[in-house]
C-alpha atoms as a printed R data frame, in Angstrom:
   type eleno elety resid chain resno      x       y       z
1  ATOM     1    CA   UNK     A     1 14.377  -4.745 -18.913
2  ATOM     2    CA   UNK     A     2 14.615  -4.514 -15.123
3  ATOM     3    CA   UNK     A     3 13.285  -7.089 -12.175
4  ATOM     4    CA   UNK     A     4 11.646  -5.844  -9.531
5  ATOM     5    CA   UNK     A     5 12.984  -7.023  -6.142
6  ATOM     6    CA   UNK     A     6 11.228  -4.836  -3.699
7  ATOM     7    CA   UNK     A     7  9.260  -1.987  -2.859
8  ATOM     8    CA   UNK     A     8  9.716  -0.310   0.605
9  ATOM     9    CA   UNK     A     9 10.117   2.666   2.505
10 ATOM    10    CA   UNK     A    10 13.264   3.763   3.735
11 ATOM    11    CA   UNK     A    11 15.313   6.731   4.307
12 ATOM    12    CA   UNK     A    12 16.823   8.731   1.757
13 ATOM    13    CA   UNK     A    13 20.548   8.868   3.686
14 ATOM    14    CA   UNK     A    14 20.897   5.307   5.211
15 ATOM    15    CA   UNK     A    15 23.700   3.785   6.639
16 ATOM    16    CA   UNK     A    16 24.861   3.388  10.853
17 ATOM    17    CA   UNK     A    17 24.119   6.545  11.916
18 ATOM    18    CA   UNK     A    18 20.684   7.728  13.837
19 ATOM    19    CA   UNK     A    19 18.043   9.721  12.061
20 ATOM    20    CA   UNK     A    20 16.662  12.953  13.068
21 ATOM    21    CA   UNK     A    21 13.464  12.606  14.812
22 ATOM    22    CA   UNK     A    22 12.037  14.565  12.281
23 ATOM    23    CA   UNK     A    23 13.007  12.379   9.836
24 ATOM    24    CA   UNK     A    24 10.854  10.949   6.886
25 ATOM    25    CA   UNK     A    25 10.496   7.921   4.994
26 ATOM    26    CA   UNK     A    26 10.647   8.273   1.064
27 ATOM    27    CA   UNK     A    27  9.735   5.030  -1.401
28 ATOM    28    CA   UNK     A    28 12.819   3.067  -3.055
29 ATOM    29    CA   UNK     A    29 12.876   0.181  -5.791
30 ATOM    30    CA   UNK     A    30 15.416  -2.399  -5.820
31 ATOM    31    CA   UNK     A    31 16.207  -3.993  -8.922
32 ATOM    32    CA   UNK     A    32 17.921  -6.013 -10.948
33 ATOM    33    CA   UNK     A    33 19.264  -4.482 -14.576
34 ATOM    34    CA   UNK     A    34 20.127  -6.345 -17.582
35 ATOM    35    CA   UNK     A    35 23.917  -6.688 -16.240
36 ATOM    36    CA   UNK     A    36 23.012  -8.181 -13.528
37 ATOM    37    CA   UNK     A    37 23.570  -5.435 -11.022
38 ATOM    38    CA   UNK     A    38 21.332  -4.714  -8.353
39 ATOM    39    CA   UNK     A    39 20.767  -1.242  -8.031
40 ATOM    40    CA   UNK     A    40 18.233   1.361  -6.305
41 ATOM    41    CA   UNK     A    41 16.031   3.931  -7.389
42 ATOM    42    CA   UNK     A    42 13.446   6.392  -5.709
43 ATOM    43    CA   UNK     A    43 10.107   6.795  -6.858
44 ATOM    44    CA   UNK     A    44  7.023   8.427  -6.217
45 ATOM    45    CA   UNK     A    45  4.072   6.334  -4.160
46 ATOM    46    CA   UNK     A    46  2.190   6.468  -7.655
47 ATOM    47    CA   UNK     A    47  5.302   4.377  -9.044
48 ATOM    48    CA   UNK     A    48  5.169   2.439  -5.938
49 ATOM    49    CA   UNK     A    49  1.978   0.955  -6.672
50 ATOM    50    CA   UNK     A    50  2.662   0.184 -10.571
51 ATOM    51    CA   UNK     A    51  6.304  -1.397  -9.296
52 ATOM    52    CA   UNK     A    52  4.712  -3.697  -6.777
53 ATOM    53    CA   UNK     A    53  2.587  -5.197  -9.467
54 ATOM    54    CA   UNK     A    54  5.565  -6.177 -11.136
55 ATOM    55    CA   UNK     A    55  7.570  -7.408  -8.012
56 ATOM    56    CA   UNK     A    56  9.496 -11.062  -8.886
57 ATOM    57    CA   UNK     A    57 10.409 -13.571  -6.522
58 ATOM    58    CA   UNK     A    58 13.986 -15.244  -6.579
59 ATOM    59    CA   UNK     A    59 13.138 -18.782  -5.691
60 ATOM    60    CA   UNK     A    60 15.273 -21.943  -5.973
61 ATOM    61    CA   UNK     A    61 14.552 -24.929  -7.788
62 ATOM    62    CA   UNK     A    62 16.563 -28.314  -8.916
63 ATOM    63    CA   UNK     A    63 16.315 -29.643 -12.213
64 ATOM    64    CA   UNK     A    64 14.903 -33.172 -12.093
65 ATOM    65    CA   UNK     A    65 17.186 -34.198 -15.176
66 ATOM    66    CA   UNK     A    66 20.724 -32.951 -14.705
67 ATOM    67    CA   UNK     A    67 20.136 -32.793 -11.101
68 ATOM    68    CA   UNK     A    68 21.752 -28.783 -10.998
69 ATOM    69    CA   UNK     A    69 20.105 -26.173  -8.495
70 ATOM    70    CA   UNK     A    70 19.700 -22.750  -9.462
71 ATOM    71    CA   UNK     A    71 18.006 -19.663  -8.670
72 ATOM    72    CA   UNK     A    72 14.995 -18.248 -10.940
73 ATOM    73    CA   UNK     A    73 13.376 -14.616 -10.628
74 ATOM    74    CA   UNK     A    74  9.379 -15.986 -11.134
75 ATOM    75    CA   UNK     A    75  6.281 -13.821 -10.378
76 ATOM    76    CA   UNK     A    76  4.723 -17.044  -8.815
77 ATOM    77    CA   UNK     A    77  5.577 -20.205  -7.036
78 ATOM    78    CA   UNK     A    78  3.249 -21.955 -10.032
79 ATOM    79    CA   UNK     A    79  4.776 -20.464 -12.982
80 ATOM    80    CA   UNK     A    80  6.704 -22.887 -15.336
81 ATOM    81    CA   UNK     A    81 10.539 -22.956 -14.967
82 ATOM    82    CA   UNK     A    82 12.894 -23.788 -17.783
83 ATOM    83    CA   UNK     A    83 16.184 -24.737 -16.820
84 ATOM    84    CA   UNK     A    84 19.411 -22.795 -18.243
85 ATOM    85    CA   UNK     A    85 21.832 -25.334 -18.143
86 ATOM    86    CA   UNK     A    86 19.503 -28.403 -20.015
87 ATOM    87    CA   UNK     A    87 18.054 -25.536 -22.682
């Protein structure tokens, strides 16, 4: 199972150098795997639609009884969070 980061345009060879004015923009998913490793993939503007339905939000909360903070990938702010270190 993968988590959705983000869904954006950007260029197919990125890094410090300038673009070509000619130049075009191509969609990319950034993800999480089930390893843990955050990792990139291009897709069509079809897939970009279906992907940013599924985008997650890393947001961080504190557990009111052990008192630890940690970071959970949650589709909303209002979704129920368990937390890993009192389960």
């Amino acid at each position: 199972m993968i988590h959705v980061i983000s869904v954006s345009k950007s260029y197919i060879h990125r890094g410090n150098h300038r673009h070509r004015h000619g130049t075009k923009k191509h969609w990319h998913m950034y993800y999480v795997d089930d390893d843990g490793k955050f990792k990139t993939k291009r897709i069509s503007s079809l897939e970009a639609v279906y992907y940013k339905a599924l985008k997650l939000h890393r947001y961080r909360y504190i557990c009111i009884n052990c008192g630890f903070k940690f970071i959970a990938l949650v589709k909303s702010h209002k979704d129920a969070v368990e937390c890993p270190y009192c389960t």
